[in-house]
C-alpha positions, 0 to 999 in steps of 0.5 A: 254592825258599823255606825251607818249600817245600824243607822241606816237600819234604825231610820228603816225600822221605824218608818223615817225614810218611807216618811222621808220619801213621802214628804220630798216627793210632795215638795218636788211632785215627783221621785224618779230614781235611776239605779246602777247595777253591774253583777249579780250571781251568787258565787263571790270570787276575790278578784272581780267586782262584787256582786249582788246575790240573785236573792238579794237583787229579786227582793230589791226589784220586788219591792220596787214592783210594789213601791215604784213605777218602773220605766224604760229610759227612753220612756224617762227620757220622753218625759224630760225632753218633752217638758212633761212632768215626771211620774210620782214615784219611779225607777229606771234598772240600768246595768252596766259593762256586760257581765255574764252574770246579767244574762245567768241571774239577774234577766230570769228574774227581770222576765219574772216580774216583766219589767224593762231594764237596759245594758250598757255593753263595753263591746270589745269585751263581748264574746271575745274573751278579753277581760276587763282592765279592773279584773286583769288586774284584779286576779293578777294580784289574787293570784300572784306567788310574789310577795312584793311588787315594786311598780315605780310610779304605781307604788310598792306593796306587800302581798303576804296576806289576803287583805294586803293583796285586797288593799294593794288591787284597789289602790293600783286600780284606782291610780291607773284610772287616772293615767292616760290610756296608752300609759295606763296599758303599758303598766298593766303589761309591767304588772303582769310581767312582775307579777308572772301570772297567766291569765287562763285563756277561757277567763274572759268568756266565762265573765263575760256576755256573748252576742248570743246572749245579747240578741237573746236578751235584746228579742225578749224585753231588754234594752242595750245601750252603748258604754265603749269599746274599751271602757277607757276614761274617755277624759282621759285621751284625745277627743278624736279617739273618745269619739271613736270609742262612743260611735264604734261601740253604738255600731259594734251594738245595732249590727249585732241586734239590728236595732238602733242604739240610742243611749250611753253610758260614761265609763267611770262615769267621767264626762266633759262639756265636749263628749257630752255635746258629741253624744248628743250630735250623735244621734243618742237621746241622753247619757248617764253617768254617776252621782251617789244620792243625785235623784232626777228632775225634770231640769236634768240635762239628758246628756247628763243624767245620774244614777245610784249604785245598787249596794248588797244592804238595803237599808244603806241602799234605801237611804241613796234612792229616797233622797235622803243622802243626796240631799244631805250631801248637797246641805253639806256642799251648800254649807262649805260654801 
């Protein structure tokens, strides 16, 4: 077990972080946490993003049945927006992108316990059989023969092991999600072309929600809220074209549900003074994006509310939603400067 995970562990075992969230939430008056999550399924592949397992992420939402009050985001929101002071202790569920996956294992176990959660939808990859830019690129390098990819600017990587081809998919994901969209499209093209991998026709819809299942979902408890059409860093491209992915993606949604969509997520998480004031002339009530350890306040901006990814190891995880790594991190900041 690595040093952090038997750390982690340890601190659990013994009580420290209960002790940890009991002390904070006296300080602060209140520990509202709102956590990320993308997949949950119980079968792993090499190429997409790793999910949780269903077991896991019901225990996760047991405990916090038992532990926490859990709320709607909107109902989080009403309470920032209002000035009211924030419950004692709560959690907000959000998920993001629209995998299938969310409909198959984790909006069973959500009914079960009939707590609120919301979908962020990328909505040009619902129903259309489209994959995600990450998992293109992602299953092209797992399922290459070429032992060697030479991508200019991208860099040149082995491929001849399962852990080269692992190292060679998160570097080239990370470099073209700095790039501008229309560069970042192009490369993908050139890897698919050097790679000379067909990505199988049904890929996408078999990842991926359907608006079936959304209304499904959306008719019994689940809320939706928009992430883009495309999921593009919005930071990116042009203004005028990050506008369109915000007010295409909130129409592409209340069309399909005929409800009105009134949150947002920031793909990658990127935001800047001027998106965030776009979403908020919008007609959205607030936008989360990410901040590992970030719990909210009553102070928080609702245009920029952050969220905790949910991880497989709950102690780990533990350590991220009581506070405990947030508030090291900003010790840390505070002691640079």
């Amino acid at each position: 077990m690595e040093i952090k995970a038997l750390a982690a562990a340890t601190a659990n075992h013994l009580g420290l972080l209960d002790a940890y969230t009991f002390f904070r939430r006296k300080l602060t008056k209140s520990q509202v946490v709102i956590l990320m999550y993308h997949r949950v399924s119980p079968s792993k592949d090499n190429w997409s993003l790793e999910p949780l397992s269903p077991q896991t992420f019901e225990r996760q939402i047991e405990y916090f049945c038992r532990k926490y009050e859990i709320l709607d985001l909107g109902e989080l929101v009403q309470f920032i927006q209002q000035g009211k002071s924030l419950p004692q202790k709560a959690m907000v569920i959000t998920f993001d992108d629209g995998y299938k996956d969310n409909y198959l294992y984790a909006y069973p176990i959500l009914k079960k316990y009939h707590i609120p959660a919301i979908i962020f939808l990328t909505t040009g990859h619902i129903g259309t059989g489209k994959l995600f830019w990450w998992d293109k690129v992602s299953y092209v390098i797992q399922q290459t023969n070429v032992g060697q990819l030479n991508l200019d600017e991208l860099g040149n990587y082995s491929l001849q092991s399962e852990l080269d081809k692992s190292h060679a998919s998160f570097i080239i994901t990370e470099r073209l999600k700095k790039l501008p969209e229309g560069k970042k499209e192009r490369l993908i093209e050139k890897l698919l072309s050097t790679a000379a991998v067909e990505l199988p026709p049904n890929l996408g819809k078999e990842l991926i929600l359907s608006w079936d299942e959304v209304v499904e979902m959306s008719n019994n408890g689940i809320s939706f809220g928009a992430h883009s059409v495309n999921h593009p860093i919005l930071t990116n491209m042009p203004l005028e074209q990050a506008k369109w992915e915000i007010i295409q993606s909130k129409k592409d949604i209340e069309g399909r549900i005929c409800k009105e969509v009134i949150t947002f997520s920031y793909p990658n998480g990127d935001f800047s003074p001027e998106i965030a004031k776009f979403i908020q002339e919008s007609g959205f009530s607030c936008a989360v994006s990410v901040l590992p350890g970030k719990l909210i306040s009553s102070k928080d901006n609702p245009y920029e509310l952050s969220r905790i990814g949910a991880i497989e190891d709950f102690n780990k995880f533990k350590v991220m939603f009581c506070g405990l790594w947030g508030d090291l991190q900003g010790m840390l900041r505070r002691g640079r400067r």
